[in-house]
C-alpha atoms as an extended CHARMM CRD file, in Angstrom:
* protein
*
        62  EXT
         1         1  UNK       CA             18.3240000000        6.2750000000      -10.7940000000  PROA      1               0.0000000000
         2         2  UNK       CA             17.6360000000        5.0840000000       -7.5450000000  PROA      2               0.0000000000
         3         3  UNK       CA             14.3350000000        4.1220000000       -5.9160000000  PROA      3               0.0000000000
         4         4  UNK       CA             13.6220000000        4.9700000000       -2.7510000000  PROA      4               0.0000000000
         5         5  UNK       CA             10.1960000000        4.2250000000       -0.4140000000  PROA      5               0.0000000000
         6         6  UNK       CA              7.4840000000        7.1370000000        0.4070000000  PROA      6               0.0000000000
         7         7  UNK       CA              7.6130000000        7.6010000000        3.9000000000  PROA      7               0.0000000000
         8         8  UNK       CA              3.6520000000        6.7290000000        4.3960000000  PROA      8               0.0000000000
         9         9  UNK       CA              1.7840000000        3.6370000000        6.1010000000  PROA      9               0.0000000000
        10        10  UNK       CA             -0.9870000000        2.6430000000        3.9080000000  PROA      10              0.0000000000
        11        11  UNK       CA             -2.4930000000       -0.3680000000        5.6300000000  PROA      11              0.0000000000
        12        12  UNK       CA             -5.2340000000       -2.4260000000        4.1360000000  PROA      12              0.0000000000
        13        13  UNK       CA             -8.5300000000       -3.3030000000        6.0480000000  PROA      13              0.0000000000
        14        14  UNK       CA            -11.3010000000       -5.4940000000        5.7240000000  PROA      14              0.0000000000
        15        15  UNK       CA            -14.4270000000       -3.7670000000        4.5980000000  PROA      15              0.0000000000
        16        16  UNK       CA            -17.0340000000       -5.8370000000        6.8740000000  PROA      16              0.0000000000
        17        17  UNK       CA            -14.4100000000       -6.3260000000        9.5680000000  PROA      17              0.0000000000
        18        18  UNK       CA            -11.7520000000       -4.0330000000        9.4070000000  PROA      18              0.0000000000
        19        19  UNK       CA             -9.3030000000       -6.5260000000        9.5290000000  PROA      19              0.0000000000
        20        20  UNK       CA             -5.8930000000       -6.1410000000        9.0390000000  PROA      20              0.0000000000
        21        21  UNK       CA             -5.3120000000       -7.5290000000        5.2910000000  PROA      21              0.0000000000
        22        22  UNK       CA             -1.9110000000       -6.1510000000        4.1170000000  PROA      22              0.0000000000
        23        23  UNK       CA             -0.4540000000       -2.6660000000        2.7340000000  PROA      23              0.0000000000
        24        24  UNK       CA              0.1860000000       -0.8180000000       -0.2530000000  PROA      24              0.0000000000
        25        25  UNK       CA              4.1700000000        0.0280000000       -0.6440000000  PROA      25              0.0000000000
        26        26  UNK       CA              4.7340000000        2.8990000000       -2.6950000000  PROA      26              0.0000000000
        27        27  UNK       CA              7.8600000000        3.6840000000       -4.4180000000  PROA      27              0.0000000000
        28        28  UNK       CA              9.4880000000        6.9910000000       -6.4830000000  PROA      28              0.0000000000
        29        29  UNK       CA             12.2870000000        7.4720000000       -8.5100000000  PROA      29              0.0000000000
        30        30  UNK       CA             14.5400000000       10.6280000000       -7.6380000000  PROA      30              0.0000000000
        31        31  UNK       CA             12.2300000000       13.1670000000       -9.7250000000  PROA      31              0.0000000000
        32        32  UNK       CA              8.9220000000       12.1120000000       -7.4040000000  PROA      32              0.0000000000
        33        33  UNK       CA              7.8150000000        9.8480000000      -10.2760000000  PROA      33              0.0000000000
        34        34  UNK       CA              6.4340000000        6.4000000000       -9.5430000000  PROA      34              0.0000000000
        35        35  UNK       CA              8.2920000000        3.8660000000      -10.0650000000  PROA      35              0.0000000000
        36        36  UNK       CA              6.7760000000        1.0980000000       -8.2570000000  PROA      36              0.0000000000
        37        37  UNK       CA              3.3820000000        0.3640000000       -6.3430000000  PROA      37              0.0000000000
        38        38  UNK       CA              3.4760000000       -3.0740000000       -4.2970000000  PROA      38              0.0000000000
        39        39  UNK       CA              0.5070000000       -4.6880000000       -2.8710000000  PROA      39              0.0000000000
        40        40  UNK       CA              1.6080000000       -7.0530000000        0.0810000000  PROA      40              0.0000000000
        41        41  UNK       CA             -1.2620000000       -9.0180000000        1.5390000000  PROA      41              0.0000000000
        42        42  UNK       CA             -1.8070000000      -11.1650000000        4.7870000000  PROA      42              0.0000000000
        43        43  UNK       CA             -4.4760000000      -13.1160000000        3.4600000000  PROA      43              0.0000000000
        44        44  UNK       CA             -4.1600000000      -17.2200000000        2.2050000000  PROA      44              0.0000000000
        45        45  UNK       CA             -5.4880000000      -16.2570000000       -1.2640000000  PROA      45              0.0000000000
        46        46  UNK       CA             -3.9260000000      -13.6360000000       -3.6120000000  PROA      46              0.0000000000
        47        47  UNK       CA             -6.2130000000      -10.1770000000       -3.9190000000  PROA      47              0.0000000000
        48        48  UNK       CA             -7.2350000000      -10.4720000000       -7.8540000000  PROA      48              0.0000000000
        49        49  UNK       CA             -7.1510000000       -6.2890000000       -8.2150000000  PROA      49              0.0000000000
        50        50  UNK       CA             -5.8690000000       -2.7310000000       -6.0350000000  PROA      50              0.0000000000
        51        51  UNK       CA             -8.0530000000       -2.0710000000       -2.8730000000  PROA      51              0.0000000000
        52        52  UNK       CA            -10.7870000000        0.3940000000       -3.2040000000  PROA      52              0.0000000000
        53        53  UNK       CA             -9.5400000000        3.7440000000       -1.5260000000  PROA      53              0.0000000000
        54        54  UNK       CA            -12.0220000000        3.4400000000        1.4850000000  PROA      54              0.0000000000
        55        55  UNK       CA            -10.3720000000        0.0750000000        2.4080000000  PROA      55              0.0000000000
        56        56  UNK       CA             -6.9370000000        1.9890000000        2.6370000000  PROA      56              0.0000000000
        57        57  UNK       CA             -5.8580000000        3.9140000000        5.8640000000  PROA      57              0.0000000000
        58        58  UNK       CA             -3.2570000000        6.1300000000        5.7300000000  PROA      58              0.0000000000
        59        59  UNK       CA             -0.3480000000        7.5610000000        7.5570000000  PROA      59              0.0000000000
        60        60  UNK       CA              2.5500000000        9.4730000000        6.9360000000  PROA      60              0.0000000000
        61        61  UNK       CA              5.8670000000        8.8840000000        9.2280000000  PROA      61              0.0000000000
        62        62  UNK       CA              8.0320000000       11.7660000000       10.0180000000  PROA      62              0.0000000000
């Protein structure tokens, strides 16, 4: 069954800044179930865990 990418923008920000720090990718399989959830950051270190919600701003393309 193929994968295919939720049509959403779920950007990462810096909590003291609001910097731009990367975006959450989120993937379903036909049947709406999750298949995948990818965390691509901007940053030179690796994030160690998921951003809190509030960090995480949200938009859905049409």
């Amino acid at each position: 069954m193929a994968s295919r990418l939720v049509p959403v923008d779920a950007h990462v920000h810096d909590r003291r800044s609001s910097a731009y720090t990367g975006e959450l990718l989120v993937w379903l399989d036909a049947g709406a179930t999750l298949s995948a959830l990818e965390y691509a950051w901007t940053t030179d270190e690796m994030p160690t865990c998921l951003p809190y919600t509030d960090r995480v701003r949200l938009t859905i393309r049409y």
